[in-house]
C-alpha positions as CSV (number, residue, x, y, z in Angstrom):
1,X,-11.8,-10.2,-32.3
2,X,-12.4,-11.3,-35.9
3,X,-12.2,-8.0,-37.4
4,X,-9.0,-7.2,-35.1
5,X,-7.5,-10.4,-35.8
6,X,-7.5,-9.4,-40.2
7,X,-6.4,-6.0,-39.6
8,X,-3.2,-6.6,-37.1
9,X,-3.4,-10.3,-36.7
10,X,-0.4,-11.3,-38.9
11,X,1.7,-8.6,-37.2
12,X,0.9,-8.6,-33.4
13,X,-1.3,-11.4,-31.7
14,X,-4.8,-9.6,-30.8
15,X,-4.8,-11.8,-27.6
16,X,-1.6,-9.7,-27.1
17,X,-3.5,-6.1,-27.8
18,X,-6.4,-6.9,-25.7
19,X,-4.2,-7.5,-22.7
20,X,-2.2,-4.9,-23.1
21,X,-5.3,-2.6,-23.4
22,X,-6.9,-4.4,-20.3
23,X,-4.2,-3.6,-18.2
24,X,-4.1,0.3,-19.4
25,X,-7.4,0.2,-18.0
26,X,-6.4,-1.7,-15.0
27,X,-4.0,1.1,-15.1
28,X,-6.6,3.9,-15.2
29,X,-8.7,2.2,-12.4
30,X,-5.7,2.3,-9.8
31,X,-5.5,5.9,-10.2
32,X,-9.3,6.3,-10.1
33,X,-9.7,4.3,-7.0
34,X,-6.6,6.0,-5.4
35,X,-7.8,9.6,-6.0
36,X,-11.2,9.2,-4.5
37,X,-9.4,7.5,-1.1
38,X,-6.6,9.7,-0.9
39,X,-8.2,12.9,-1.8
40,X,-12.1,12.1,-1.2
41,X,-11.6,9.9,2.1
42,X,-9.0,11.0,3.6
43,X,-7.2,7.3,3.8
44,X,-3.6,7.3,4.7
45,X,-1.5,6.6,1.7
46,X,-0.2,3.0,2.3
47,X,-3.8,2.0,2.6
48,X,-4.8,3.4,-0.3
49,X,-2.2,2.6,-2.7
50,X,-2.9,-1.2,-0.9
51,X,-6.4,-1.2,-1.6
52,X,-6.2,0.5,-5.4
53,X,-3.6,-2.0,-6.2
54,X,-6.0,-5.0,-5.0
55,X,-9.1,-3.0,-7.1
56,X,-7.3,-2.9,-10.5
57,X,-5.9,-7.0,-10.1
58,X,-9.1,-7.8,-9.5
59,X,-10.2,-6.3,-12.6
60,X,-8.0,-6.6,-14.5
61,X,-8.4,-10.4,-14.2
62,X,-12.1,-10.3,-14.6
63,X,-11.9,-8.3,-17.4
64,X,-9.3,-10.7,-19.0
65,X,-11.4,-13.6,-18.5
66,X,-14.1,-12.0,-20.1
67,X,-12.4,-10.4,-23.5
68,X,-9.0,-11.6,-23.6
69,X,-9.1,-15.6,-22.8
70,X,-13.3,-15.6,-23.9
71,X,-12.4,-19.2,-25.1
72,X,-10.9,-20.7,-21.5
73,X,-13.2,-18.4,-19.8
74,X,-13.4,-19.5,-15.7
75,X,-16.9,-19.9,-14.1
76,X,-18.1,-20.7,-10.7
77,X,-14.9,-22.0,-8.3
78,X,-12.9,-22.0,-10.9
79,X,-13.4,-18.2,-11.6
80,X,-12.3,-18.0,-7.6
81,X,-9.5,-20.3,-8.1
82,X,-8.5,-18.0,-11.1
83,X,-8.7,-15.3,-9.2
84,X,-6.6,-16.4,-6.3
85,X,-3.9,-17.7,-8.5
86,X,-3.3,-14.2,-10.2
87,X,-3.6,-11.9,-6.8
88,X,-0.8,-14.7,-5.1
89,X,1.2,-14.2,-8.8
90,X,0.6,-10.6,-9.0
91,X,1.7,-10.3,-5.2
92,X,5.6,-9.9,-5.9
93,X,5.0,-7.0,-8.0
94,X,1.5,-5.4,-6.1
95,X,4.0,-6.0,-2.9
96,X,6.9,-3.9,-4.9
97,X,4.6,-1.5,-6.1
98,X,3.3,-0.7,-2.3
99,X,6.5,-0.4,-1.1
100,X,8.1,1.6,-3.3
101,X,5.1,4.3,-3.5
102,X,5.3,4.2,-0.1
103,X,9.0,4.8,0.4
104,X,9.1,7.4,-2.3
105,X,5.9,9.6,-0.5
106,X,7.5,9.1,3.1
107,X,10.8,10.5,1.3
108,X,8.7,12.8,-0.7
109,X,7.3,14.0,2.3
110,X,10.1,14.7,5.0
Protein backbone atom coordinates (compact mmCIF):
# COMPACT_ATOMS: atom_id res chain seq x y z
CA UNK A 1 0.00 0.00 0.00
CA UNK A 2 3.04 2.13 0.74
CA UNK A 3 4.83 1.58 -2.39
CA UNK A 4 1.35 2.08 -4.25
CA UNK A 5 0.51 5.06 -2.38
CA UNK A 6 4.31 7.02 -3.79
CA UNK A 7 3.90 5.87 -7.16
CA UNK A 8 0.05 6.93 -7.87
CA UNK A 9 -0.92 8.29 -4.51
CA UNK A 10 -0.96 12.05 -5.44
CA UNK A 11 -2.97 11.27 -8.56
CA UNK A 12 -5.64 8.62 -7.78
CA UNK A 13 -6.41 7.48 -4.03
CA UNK A 14 -4.88 3.73 -3.72
CA UNK A 15 -7.95 2.94 -1.42
CA UNK A 16 -9.70 3.88 -4.77
CA UNK A 17 -7.35 1.32 -7.10
CA UNK A 18 -7.71 -1.44 -4.75
CA UNK A 19 -11.43 -1.33 -4.87
CA UNK A 20 -11.74 -0.95 -8.19
CA UNK A 21 -9.38 -3.99 -8.67
CA UNK A 22 -11.43 -6.02 -5.96
CA UNK A 23 -14.46 -5.67 -7.75
CA UNK A 24 -12.82 -6.78 -11.34
CA UNK A 25 -12.14 -9.73 -9.46
CA UNK A 26 -15.52 -9.84 -7.87
CA UNK A 27 -16.19 -9.44 -11.50
CA UNK A 28 -14.17 -12.52 -12.62
CA UNK A 29 -15.66 -14.75 -9.83
CA UNK A 30 -19.41 -14.12 -11.02
CA UNK A 31 -18.56 -15.50 -14.33
CA UNK A 32 -16.49 -18.31 -12.82
CA UNK A 33 -19.15 -19.37 -10.44
CA UNK A 34 -21.84 -18.97 -13.29
CA UNK A 35 -20.07 -21.15 -15.90
CA UNK A 36 -19.50 -24.12 -13.71
CA UNK A 37 -23.61 -23.96 -12.64
CA UNK A 38 -24.87 -23.21 -15.89
CA UNK A 39 -22.60 -25.28 -18.05
CA UNK A 40 -21.22 -27.95 -15.39
CA UNK A 41 -24.60 -28.41 -13.28
CA UNK A 42 -27.03 -27.95 -15.35
CA UNK A 43 -28.82 -25.10 -12.96
CA UNK A 44 -31.49 -23.08 -14.68
CA UNK A 45 -30.30 -19.66 -15.40
CA UNK A 46 -32.12 -17.44 -12.89
CA UNK A 47 -30.70 -19.62 -10.22
CA UNK A 48 -27.56 -19.33 -11.34
CA UNK A 49 -27.10 -15.79 -12.19
CA UNK A 50 -28.92 -15.57 -8.30
CA UNK A 51 -26.41 -17.52 -6.68
CA UNK A 52 -23.06 -16.09 -8.69
CA UNK A 53 -24.34 -12.74 -7.92
CA UNK A 54 -24.57 -13.62 -4.02
CA UNK A 55 -20.83 -15.53 -4.50
CA UNK A 56 -18.95 -12.41 -5.89
CA UNK A 57 -20.83 -9.75 -2.92
CA UNK A 58 -19.70 -11.97 -0.65
CA UNK A 59 -16.31 -11.70 -1.79
CA UNK A 60 -16.02 -8.99 -2.85
CA UNK A 61 -16.72 -7.64 0.72
CA UNK A 62 -14.42 -10.00 2.39
CA UNK A 63 -11.83 -9.23 0.25
CA UNK A 64 -12.39 -5.41 0.81
CA UNK A 65 -12.20 -5.80 4.41
CA UNK A 66 -9.12 -7.55 4.16
CA UNK A 67 -6.91 -5.17 1.56
CA UNK A 68 -8.92 -2.18 0.91
CA UNK A 69 -10.29 -0.94 4.48
CA UNK A 70 -7.08 -3.18 6.43
CA UNK A 71 -7.30 -0.25 8.94
CA UNK A 72 -11.34 -0.51 9.91
CA UNK A 73 -11.10 -4.11 9.29
CA UNK A 74 -14.55 -5.97 10.77
CA UNK A 75 -14.08 -9.09 13.02
CA UNK A 76 -16.37 -11.45 14.75
CA UNK A 77 -20.25 -9.93 14.64
CA UNK A 78 -19.20 -7.10 13.34
CA UNK A 79 -17.68 -8.80 10.21
CA UNK A 80 -21.52 -10.46 9.96
CA UNK A 81 -23.05 -7.19 10.53
CA UNK A 82 -20.67 -5.85 7.74
CA UNK A 83 -21.57 -8.33 5.66
CA UNK A 84 -25.35 -8.01 5.97
CA UNK A 85 -25.27 -4.26 5.53
CA UNK A 86 -23.48 -4.58 2.01
CA UNK A 87 -25.70 -7.71 0.50
CA UNK A 88 -29.14 -5.44 1.75
CA UNK A 89 -27.06 -2.22 -0.03
CA UNK A 90 -25.93 -4.20 -2.89
CA UNK A 91 -29.51 -5.73 -3.20
CA UNK A 92 -31.01 -2.82 -5.54
CA UNK A 93 -28.36 -3.43 -8.02
CA UNK A 94 -27.75 -7.64 -7.46
CA UNK A 95 -31.86 -7.39 -7.80
CA UNK A 96 -31.37 -5.38 -11.28
CA UNK A 97 -28.73 -7.32 -12.38
CA UNK A 98 -31.04 -10.73 -11.98
CA UNK A 99 -33.69 -9.32 -13.64
CA UNK A 100 -32.33 -7.92 -16.38
CA UNK A 101 -30.07 -11.13 -17.31
CA UNK A 102 -32.94 -12.87 -16.85
CA UNK A 103 -35.29 -10.89 -19.21
CA UNK A 104 -32.55 -10.49 -21.77
CA UNK A 105 -31.94 -14.74 -21.87
CA UNK A 106 -35.84 -15.46 -21.76
CA UNK A 107 -35.84 -12.84 -24.87
CA UNK A 108 -32.64 -14.25 -26.06
CA UNK A 109 -34.08 -17.44 -26.08
CA UNK A 110 -37.74 -17.26 -27.73
Amino acid sequence: MLLADKLIGGYIPVRFVIFTIVGGLGVLVHMLVFMALWKGFGFAFMATQSISTGIAMVFNFTINNVLTYRDQRLHDRRWWFGLASFVVTCSVGALANVGVASYLFLEKTQ
